[in-house]
C-alpha positions as CSV (number, residue, x, y, z in Angstrom):
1,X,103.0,112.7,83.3
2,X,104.9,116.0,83.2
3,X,106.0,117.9,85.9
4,X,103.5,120.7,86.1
5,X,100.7,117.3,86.6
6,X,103.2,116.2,89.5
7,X,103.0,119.6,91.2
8,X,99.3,119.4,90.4
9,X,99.5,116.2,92.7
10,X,101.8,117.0,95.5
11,X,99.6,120.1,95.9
12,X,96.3,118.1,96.5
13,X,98.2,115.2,98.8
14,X,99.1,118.4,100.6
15,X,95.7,119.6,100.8
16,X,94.1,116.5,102.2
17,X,93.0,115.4,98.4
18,X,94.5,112.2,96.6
19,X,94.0,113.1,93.2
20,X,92.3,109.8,91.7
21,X,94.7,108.6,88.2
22,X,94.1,105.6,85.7
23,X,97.4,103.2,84.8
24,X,98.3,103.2,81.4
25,X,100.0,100.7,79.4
26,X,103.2,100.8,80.9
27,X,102.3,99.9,84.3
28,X,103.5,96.3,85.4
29,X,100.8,94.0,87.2
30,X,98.3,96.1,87.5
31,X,95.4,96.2,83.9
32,X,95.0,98.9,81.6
33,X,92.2,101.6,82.6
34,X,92.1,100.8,86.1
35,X,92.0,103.6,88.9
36,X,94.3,104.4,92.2
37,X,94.5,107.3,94.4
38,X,98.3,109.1,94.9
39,X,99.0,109.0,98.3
40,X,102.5,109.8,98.8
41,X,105.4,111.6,96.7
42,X,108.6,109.2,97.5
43,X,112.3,110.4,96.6
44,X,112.2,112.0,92.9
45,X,115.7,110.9,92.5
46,X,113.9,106.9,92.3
47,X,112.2,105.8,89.4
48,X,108.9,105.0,90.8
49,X,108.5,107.4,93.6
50,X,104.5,107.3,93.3
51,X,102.9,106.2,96.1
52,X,99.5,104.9,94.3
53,X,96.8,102.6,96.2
54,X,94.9,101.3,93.2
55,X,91.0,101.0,93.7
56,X,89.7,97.9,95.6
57,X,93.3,97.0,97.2
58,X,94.4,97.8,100.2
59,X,98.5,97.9,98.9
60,X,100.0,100.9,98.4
61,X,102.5,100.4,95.7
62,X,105.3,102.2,94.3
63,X,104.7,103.5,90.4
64,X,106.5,106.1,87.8
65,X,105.1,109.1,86.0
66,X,104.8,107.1,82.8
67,X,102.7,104.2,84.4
68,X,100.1,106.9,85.5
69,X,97.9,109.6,83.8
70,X,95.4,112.2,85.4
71,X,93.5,111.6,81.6
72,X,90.6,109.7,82.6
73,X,90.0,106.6,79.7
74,X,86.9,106.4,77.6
75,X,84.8,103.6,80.0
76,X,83.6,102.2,76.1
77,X,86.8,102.0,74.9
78,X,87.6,98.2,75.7
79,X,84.1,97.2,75.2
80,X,84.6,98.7,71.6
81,X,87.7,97.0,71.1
82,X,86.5,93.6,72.3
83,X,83.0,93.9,70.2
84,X,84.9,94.8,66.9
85,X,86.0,91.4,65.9
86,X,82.9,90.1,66.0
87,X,81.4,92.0,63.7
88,X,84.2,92.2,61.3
89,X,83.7,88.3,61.0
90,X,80.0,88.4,60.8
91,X,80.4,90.7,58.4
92,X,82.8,89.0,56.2
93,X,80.7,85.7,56.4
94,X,77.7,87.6,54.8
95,X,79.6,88.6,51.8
96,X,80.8,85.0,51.3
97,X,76.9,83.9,51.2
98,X,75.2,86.6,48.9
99,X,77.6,85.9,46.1
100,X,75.8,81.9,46.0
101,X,72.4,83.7,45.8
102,X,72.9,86.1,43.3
103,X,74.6,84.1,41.1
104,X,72.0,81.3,41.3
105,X,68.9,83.2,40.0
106,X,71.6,85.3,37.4
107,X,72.1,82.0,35.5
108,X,69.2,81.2,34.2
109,X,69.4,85.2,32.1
110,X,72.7,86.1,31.2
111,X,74.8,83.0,30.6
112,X,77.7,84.5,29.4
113,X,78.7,86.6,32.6
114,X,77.7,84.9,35.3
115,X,79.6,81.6,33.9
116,X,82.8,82.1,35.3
117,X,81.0,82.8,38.7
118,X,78.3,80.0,39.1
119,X,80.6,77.2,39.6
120,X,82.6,78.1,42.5
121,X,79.6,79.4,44.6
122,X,77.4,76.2,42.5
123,X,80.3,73.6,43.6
124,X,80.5,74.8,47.5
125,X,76.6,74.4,48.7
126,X,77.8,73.3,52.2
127,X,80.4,76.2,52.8
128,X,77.9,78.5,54.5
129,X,76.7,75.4,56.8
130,X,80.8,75.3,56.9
131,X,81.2,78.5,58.0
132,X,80.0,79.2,61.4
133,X,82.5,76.3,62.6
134,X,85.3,79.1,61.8
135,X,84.4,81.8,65.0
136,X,84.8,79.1,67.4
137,X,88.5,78.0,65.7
138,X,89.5,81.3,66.1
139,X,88.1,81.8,69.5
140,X,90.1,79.4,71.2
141,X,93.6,81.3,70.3
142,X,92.5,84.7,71.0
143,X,91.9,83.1,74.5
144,X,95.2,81.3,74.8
145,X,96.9,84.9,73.8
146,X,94.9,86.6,76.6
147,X,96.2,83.6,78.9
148,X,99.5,84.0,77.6
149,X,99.5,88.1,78.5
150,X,97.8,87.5,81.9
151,X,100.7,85.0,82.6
152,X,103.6,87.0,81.0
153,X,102.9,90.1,83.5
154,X,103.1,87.9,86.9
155,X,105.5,90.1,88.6
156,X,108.9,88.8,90.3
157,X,108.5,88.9,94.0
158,X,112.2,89.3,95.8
159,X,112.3,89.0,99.6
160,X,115.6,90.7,101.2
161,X,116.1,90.2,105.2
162,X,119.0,92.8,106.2
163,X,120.9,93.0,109.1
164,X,123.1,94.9,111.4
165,X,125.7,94.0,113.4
166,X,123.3,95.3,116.7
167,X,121.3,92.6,116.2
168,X,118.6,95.0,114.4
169,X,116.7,93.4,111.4
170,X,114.5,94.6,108.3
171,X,112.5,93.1,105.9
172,X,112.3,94.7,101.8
173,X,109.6,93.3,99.3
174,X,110.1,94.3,95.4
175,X,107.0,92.6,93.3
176,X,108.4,93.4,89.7
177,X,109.9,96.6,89.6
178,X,108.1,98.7,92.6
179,X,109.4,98.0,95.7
180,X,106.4,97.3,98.3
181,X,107.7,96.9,101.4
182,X,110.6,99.3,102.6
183,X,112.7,98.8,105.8
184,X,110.1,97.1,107.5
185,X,111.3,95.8,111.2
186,X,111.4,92.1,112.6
187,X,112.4,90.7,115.3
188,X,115.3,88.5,116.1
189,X,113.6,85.6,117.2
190,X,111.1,85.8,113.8
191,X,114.0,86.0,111.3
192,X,115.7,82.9,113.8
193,X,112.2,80.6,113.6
194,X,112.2,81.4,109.1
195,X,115.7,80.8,108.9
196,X,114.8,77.0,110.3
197,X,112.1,77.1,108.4
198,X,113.6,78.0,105.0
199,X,117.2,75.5,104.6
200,X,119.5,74.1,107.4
201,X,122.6,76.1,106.4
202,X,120.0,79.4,106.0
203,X,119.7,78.8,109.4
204,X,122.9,77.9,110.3
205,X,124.2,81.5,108.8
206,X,121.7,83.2,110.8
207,X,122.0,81.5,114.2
208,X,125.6,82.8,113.7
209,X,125.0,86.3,112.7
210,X,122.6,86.2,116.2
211,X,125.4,85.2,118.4
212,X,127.6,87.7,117.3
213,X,124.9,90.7,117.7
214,X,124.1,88.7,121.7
215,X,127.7,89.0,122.2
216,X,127.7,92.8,121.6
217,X,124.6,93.7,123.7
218,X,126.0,91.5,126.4
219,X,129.6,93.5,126.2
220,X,127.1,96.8,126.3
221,X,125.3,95.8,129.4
222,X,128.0,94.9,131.7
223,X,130.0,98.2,130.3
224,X,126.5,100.0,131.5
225,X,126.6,97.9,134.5
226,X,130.5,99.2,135.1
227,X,129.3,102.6,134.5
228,X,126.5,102.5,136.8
229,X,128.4,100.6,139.8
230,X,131.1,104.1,139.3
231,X,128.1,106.4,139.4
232,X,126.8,104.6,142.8
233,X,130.3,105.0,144.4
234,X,130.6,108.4,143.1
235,X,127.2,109.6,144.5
236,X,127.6,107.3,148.1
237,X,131.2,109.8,148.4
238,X,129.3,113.0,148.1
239,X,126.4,111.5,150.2
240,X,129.3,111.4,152.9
């Protein structure tokens, strides 16, 4: 996608227009063809800085020019591609089964040039009956391929919990390479009840890094507490 189709984009999102785009190849997770709407324009200086809600989800994930295209794709074109083989095969197994009929009402004429022929269509009458057997052989590994591509793309999903030392915590999901949750906010108590969920020493870590942020907001509030008893005295003296 070039820069000028960016633009193109930014200026519609600005509008109140999502401009509709299909994934392309390169796009991790998500098939071929298939639609999304841009919502957002992240950070340029990241790598996938689209914000693209793909049709019939409610996610909004994170994409790169490359994985996207404004080019709408032929609606045919995977139809076309799947119905091809099919008739390539068909096609082949007529060829195989003329040459046994042609030759078989040639011998009787011409002896001499259809001898070399007769015999190997003459010596094989159950290869068509033979044949049919073939499609279904071959069926069976296009369809442990296709499970073997469908498998292959399962994204990585990586879970990071972060934080500070006021006790504020935040959750980041990456699924593959797009990160789909950003900075998202949880509460002290949540991240203490999955830490005892998830391993004793997780939670052991954790009920640590708590105590250490209580420590700090209790040092705050009796410093507010100090400062407020000084403001009292302070305002009680000019009352006077």
């Amino acid at each position: 996608m070039s820069d000028t189709e960016i633009q193109q984009i930014a200026t519609d999102i600005a509008g109140g227009r999502p401009p509709m785009v299909w994934f392309t190849a390169a796009a991790v997770g998500v098939p071929e063809g298939r639609s999304g709407k841009v919502v957002e324009i992240g950070d340029r200086s990241e790598s996938d800085f689209l914000r693209v809600k793909p049709t019939g989800s409610k996610d909004v994930l994170s994409f790169s020019p490359t994985e996207v295209t404004l080019t709408k794709p032929p609606r045919d074109k995977a139809a076309t591609t799947s119905s091809a083989q099919p008739k390539s095969t068909t096609r082949k197994e007529s060829t195989v089964t003329q040459p046994s009929t042609l030759t078989s009402t040639a011998t009787p004429a011409p002896q001499p040039v259809p001898s070399p022929t007769p015999p190997a269509p003459a010596s094989k009458p159950g290869a068509p009956a033979a044949e049919p057997a073939k499609p279904a052989g071959t069926a069976k590994p296009a369809a442990k391929a296709t499970a073997a591509r469908s498998k292959a793309k399962a994204p990585e999903v990586t879970v990071t919990l972060t934080g500070t030392a006021d006790g504020e915590w935040s959750v980041d999901v990456v699924s593959g390479k797009k990160k789909s949750v950003r900075g998202l906010p949880v509460t002290s108590s949540a991240v203490a009840q999955a830490a005892k969920v998830l391993h004793p020493e997780v939670a052991e870590v954790v009920a640590g890094i708590l105590e250490a942020a209580r420590v700090v907001q209790e040092s705050k509030v009796q410093q507010l507490q100090a400062e407020l008893e000084e403001a009292r005295r302070l305002l009680e003296e000019l009352s006077d």
